[in-house]
N, C-alpha and C positions, 0 to 999 in steps of 0.2 A: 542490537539495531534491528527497527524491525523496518520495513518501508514495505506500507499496508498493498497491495493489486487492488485490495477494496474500494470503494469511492471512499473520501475521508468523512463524508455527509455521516457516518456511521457509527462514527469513532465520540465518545462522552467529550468531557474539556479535557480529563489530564491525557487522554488516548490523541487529542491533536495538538495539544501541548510537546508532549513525546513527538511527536510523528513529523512538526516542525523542528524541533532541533534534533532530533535523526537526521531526518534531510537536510539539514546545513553541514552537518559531519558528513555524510554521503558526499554532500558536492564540495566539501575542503578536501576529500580523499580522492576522487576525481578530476581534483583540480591539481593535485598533489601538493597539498599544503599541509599534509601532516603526516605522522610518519605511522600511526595507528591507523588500526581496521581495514588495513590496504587489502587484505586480500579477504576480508568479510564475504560471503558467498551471495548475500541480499546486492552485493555491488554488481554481479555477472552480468544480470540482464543491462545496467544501464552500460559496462564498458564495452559491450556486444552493441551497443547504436555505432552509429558513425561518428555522431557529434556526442560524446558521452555529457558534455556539461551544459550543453543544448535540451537533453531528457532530463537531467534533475531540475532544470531550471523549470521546463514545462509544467515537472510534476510537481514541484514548491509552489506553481501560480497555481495550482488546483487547490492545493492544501491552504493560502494564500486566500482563495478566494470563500472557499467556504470557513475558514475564522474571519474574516470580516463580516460573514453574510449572518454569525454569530456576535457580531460588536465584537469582539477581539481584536487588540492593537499589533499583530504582529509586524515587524518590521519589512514591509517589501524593495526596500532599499538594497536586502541581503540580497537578491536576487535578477536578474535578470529577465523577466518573465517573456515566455517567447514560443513558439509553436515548432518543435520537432517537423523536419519533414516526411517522418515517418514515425508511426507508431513501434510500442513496443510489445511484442508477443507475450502471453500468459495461457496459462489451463486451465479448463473448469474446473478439474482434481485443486489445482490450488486455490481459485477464488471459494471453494468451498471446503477445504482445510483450515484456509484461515480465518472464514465465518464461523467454524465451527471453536476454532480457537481466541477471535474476540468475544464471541458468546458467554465462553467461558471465563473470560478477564472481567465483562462487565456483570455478569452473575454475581460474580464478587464485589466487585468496587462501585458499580453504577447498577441495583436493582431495577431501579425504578425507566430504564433506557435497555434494558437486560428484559423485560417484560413487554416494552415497548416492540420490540425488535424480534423478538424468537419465532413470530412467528414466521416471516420473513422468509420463503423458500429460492428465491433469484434474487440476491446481490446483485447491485451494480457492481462493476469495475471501477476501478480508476479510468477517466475517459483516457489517458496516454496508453493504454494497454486494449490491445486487440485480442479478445480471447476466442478460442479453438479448443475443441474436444480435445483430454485428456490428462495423467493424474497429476500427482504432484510434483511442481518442478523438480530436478535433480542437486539444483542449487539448496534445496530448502531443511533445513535440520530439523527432520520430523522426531515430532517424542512420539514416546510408545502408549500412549493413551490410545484406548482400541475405540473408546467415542470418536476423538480425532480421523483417523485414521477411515474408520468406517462413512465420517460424514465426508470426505476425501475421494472418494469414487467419481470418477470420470461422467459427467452427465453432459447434456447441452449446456453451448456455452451459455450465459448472462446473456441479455438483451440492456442493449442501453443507451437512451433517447440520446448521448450525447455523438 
């Protein structure tokens, strides 16, 4: 499970493909309608809100909004779309671990979006996440790729019009 801090604007089709049915198992595990992934570590941040199914719901209208803004049919019936009263916290160190680790997925899978993107030094965030200095969350199961790792360093956060 991976559930991006990224904005989803970033991700190819099977990366928000993925990243939609992620987060519908995220918000059944939240919701507690299934008995897998309960204690997934990608979940911490969201059951640390107050309204935990309140933030996946938020972040499904994001992910939501940009596959429609693609012509993709996904189903928004699944969800509830709705505005957290408070955002949720992230790190620079992670919004740029996990740049550094879709770069690497779509090097692979999506070149030609893989090219598009690398040069790319300040990722957005997901607009539900408020980011602040510092590295990668504690929640996050980093591999030992020393690329990873080193593009991972604590910088200024993302700036992001939303």
């Amino acid at each position: 499970m991976r559930l991006w801090t990224l904005h989803p604007q970033y991700l190819d089709a099977a990366g928000l493909v993925a990243l939609w049915r992620e987060g519908l198992l995220a918000r059944a595990v939240l919701r507690g309608r299934t008995k897998g992934y309960r204690h997934h570590p990608q979940l911490a941040r969201f059951r640390a809100h107050r309204a935990p199914s309140a933030a996946i719901d938020a972040y499904l209208a994001t992910v939501l909004a940009e596959a429609r803004s693609r012509g993709y049919a996904f189903d928004g019936r699944k969800i509830r779309p709705r505005e957290p009263r408070t955002r949720l916290g992230a790190t620079s160190g992670q919004l740029a671990y996990e740049w550094a680790h879709l770069l690497g997925k779509l090097r692979a899978r999506s070149p030609a979006r893989y090219r598009a993107l690398r040069a790319l030094r300040a990722p957005e965030a997901h607009p539900l996440f408020r980011v602040r200095r510092g590295g990668v969350e504690p929640w996050e199961r980093v591999t030992r790729s020393p690329a990873l790792l080193r593009s991972a360093r604590p910088g200024p956060p993302a700036r992001s019009p939303h």
